[in-house]
N, C-alpha and C positions, 0 to 999 in steps of 0.2 A: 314753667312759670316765668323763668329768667327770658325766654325768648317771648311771651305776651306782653311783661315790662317793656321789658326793651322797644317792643313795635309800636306801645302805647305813647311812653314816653319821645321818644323820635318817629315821627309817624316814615313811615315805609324800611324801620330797620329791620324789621323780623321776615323779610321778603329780602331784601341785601345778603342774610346774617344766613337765607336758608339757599342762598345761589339762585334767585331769582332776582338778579340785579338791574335789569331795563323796569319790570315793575314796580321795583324797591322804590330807584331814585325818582320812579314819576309821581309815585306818593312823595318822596321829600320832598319835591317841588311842587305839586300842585294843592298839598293839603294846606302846610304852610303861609305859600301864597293868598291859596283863599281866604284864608283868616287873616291876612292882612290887608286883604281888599274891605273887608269886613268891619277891620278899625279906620281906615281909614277914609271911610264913608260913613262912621261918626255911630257906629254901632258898638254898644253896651255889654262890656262884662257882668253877667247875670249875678248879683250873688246867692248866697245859699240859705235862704230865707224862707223857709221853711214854712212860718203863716200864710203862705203864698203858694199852693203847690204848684201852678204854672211858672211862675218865679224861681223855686225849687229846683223842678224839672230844666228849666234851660240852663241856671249855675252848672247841672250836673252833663248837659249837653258840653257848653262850654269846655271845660274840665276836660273833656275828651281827647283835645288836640293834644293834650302832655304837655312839653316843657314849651312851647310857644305860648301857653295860656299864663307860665308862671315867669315865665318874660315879659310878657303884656303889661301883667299886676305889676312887677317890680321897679317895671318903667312910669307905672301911672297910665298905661295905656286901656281904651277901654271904659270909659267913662259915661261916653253917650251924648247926644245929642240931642235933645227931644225936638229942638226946633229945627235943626236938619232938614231935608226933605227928604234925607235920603237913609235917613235911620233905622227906620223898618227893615230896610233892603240890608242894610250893615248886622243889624242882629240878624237875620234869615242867614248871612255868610257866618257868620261867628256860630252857629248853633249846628248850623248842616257840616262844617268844618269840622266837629268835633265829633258829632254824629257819623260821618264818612269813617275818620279816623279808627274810632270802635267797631266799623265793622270790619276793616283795615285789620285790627285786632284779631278778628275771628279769626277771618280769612287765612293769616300767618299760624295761628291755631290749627287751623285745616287741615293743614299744607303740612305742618308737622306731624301730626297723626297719621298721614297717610289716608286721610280722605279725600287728595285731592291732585 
């Protein structure tokens, strides 16, 4: 469980943490990154709004990348842009970044089980 936290919250530590270090740190850079390509092409931290189940559903996407999402919030980053042009494209990285992340998750999962 402590190695699933871990990968969650820093994406590609549970790959680092199991001596799989070239795949680790390309998740620390490239998952990261993507989400911040994401904010800054003006793309919206989802929140968790429940009356909304596609609204729901991506807060919980979001959420996925770990502590980059709770550094986002705490900066005020993450707001949106509707009139953007390029917004849509910004939630699609913010949503697929988190997404990536959890299966990043598994994966590290896997790998410690001995399935893989």
């Amino acid at each position: 469980m402590l190695l699933c936290l871990a990968s969650w919250a820093i994406p590609g530590a549970g790959h680092v943490w199991q001596g799989r270090r070239v795949k680790g740190l390309m998740f620390l850079v490239v998952l990261p990154v993507m989400f911040a390509i994401g904010l800054a092409v003006h793309g919206r931290l989802f929140p968790f709004d429940l009356s909304d189940p596609l609204v729901g559903l991506a807060g919980l996407a979001n959420l996925g990348i770990g502590l980059p999402y709770f550094i986002a919030t705490m900066v005020g980053a993450g707001a949106g842009d509707v009139r953007a042009v390029t917004y849509e494209y910004g939630n699609a990285f913010l949503i697929v970044a988190g997404l990536l992340n959890l299966l990043v998750v598994i994966d590290a999962y896997d790998i410690a089980l001995g399935r893989k």
